[in-house]
C-alpha positions, -999 to 999 in steps of 0.1 A, spaced: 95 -162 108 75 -142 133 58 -126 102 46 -159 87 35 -172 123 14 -142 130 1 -144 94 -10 -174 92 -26 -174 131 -48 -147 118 -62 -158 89 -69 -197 106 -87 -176 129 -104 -155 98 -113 -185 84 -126 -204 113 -147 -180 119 -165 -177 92 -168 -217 89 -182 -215 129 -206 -188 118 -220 -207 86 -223 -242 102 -259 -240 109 -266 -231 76 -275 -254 51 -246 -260 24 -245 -264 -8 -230 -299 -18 -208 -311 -48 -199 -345 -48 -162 -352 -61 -164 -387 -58 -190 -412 -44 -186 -400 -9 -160 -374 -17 -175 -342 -8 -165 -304 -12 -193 -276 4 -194 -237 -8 -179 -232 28 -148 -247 17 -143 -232 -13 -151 -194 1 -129 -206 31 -96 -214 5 -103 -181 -11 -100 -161 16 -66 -179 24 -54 -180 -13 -65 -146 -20 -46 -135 18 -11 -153 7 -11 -139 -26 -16 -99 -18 9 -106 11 37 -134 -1 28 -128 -41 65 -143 -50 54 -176 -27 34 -209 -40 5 -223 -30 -10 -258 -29 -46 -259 -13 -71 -288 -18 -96 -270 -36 -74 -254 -59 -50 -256 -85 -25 -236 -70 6 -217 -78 38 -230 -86 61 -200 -96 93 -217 -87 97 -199 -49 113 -215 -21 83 -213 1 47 -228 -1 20 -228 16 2 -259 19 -34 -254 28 -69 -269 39 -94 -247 43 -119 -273 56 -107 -307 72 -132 -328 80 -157 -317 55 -184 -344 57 -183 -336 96 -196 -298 84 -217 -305 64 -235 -333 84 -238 -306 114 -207 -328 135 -186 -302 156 -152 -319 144 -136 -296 117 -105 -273 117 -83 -252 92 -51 -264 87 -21 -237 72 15 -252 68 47 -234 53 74 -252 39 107 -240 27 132 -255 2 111 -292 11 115 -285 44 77 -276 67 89 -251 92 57 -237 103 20 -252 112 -11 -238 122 -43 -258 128 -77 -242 145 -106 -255 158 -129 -233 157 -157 -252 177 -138 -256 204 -118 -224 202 -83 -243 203 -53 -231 182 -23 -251 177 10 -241 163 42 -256 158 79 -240 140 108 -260 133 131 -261 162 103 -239 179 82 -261 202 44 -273 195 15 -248 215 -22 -246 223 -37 -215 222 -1 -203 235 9 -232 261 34 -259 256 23 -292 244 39 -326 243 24 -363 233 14 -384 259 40 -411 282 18 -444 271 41 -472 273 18 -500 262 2 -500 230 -24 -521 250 -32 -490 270 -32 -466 240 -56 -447 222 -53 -442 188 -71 -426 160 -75 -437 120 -94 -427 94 -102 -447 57 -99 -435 22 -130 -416 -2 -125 -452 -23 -127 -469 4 -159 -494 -15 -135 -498 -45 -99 -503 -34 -88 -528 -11 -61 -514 1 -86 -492 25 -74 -495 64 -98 -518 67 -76 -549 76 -49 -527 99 -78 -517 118 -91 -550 124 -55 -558 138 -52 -528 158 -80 -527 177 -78 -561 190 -41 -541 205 -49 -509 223 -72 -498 246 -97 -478 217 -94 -467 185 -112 -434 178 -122 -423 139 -131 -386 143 -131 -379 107 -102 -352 104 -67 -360 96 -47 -328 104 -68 -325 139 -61 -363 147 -24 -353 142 -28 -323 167 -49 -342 191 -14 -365 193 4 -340 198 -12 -327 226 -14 -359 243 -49 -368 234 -42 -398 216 -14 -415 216 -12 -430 180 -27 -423 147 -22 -439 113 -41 -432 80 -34 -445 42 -36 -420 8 -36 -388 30 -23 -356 6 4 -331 15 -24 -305 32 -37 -334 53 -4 -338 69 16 -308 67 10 -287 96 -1 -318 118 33 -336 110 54 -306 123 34 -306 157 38 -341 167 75 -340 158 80 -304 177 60 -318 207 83 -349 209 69 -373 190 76 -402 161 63 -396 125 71 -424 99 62 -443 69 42 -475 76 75 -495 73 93 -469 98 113 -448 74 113 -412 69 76 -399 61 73 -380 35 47 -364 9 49 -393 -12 43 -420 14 18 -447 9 7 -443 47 14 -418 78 22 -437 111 21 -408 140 25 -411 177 41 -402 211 74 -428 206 67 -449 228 47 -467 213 53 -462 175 75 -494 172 44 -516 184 24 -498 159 45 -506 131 47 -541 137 10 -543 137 12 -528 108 42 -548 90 28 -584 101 -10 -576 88 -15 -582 48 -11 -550 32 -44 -557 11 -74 -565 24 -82 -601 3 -117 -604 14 -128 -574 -6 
């Protein structure tokens, strides 16, 4: 295990890098979808990783966002995003991070997400505790919802499907204290972990969202679920994350507000 920690430590760090040292720059921009975006800086940033995992791990998979991946059949993958929170980058907004998970047999047993801006690296194993930049972590005591802070995010279709987040977060933040949407998934999840928010929720998230972020609010103490409460998984319809405490209050939010949004 200590191998694939230390691996994967390094090359977030590689990769963060050399995000932190090209966001100044102006980036090239493909559009994916009408306000999905992908930059050069997050393609160079997956190859670096790909390219890392397959001269070391060459047996292991791969699935990264950009990418098509590898799927040889091995008990380990890698699940990466080289660039969360890419329309934060490439509109010059400081909130981005790299995000490196490992999963064995189904089962995530290692995370890594960076932060480059802020210089922050959070890791998580399975049974193994959740860290920043090397000190314990562990989500927040909030009680109330009422007194919680919670973060979302909405879907790329989010002008075309009605099922968007709009309607839970109409519900939700007449409940908590604030509702923060920062614009990246896997450092939302670490920002629960460590105690800075107490909730988060999010709709149509993929496996490389998730991943690593998943494995740090659980090792930090925390409650990850399905909207409905059970047992989140890659093929969820919605990731409910937060310190416990609270998560029951979330999900009844959640359960008593019309899953689709009629007004669209």
């Amino acid at each position: 295990m200590m191998s694939y920690r230390e691996f994967a430590i390094s090359f977030a760090r590689k990769a963060g890098l050399f995000l932190k040292n090209r966001f100044t720059e102006k980036h090239e921009i493909v559009y994916k979808g009408e306000i999905d975006i992908v930059t050069e800086a997050d393609r160079m940033s997956e190859e670096m990783l790909v390219s890392a995992i397959q001269k070391k791990f060459p047996h292991h998979d791969i699935l990264a966002e950009e990418s098509l991946g590898t799927n040889k059949g091995s008990e380990y993958r890698w699940l990466i995003d080289p660039l969360d929170g890419t329309t934060n980058y490439a509109h010059g907004f400081p909130f981005f991070c790299v995000s490196i998970a490992l999963e064995k047999e189904g089962e995530i047993i290692l995370g890594v997400i960076y932060d480059p801006m802020a210089d922050e690296l959070y890791e998580a194993t399975s049974e193994g505790g959740a860290f920043l930049n090397g000190k314990k972590i562990s989500v927040s005591n909030t009680e109330e919802l009422s007194r919680g802070l919670l973060a979302t995010g909405f879907p790329y279709d989010i002008r075309t499907n009605p099922d968007n987040n709009i309607n839970y977060f109409n519900e939700m933040v007449l409940k908590t204290q604030a509702i923060r949407r920062a614009g990246s998934a896997a450092l939302d999840l670490a920002y629960v972990a460590a105690g800075r928010f107490d909730g988060f929720w999010e709709l149509q998230l993929s496996p490389w969202d998730t991943a690593a972020g998943w494995l740090l609010v659980t090792e930090a103490g925390g409650c990850v679920t399905d909207f409905d409460g059970s047992n989140y998984s890659f093929h969820s319809r919605g990731i409910l994350a937060s310190n416990g405490k609270i998560h029951d209050a979330m999900k009844d939010v959640i359960e008593k507000t019309d899953p689709l949004d009629k007004r669209l």
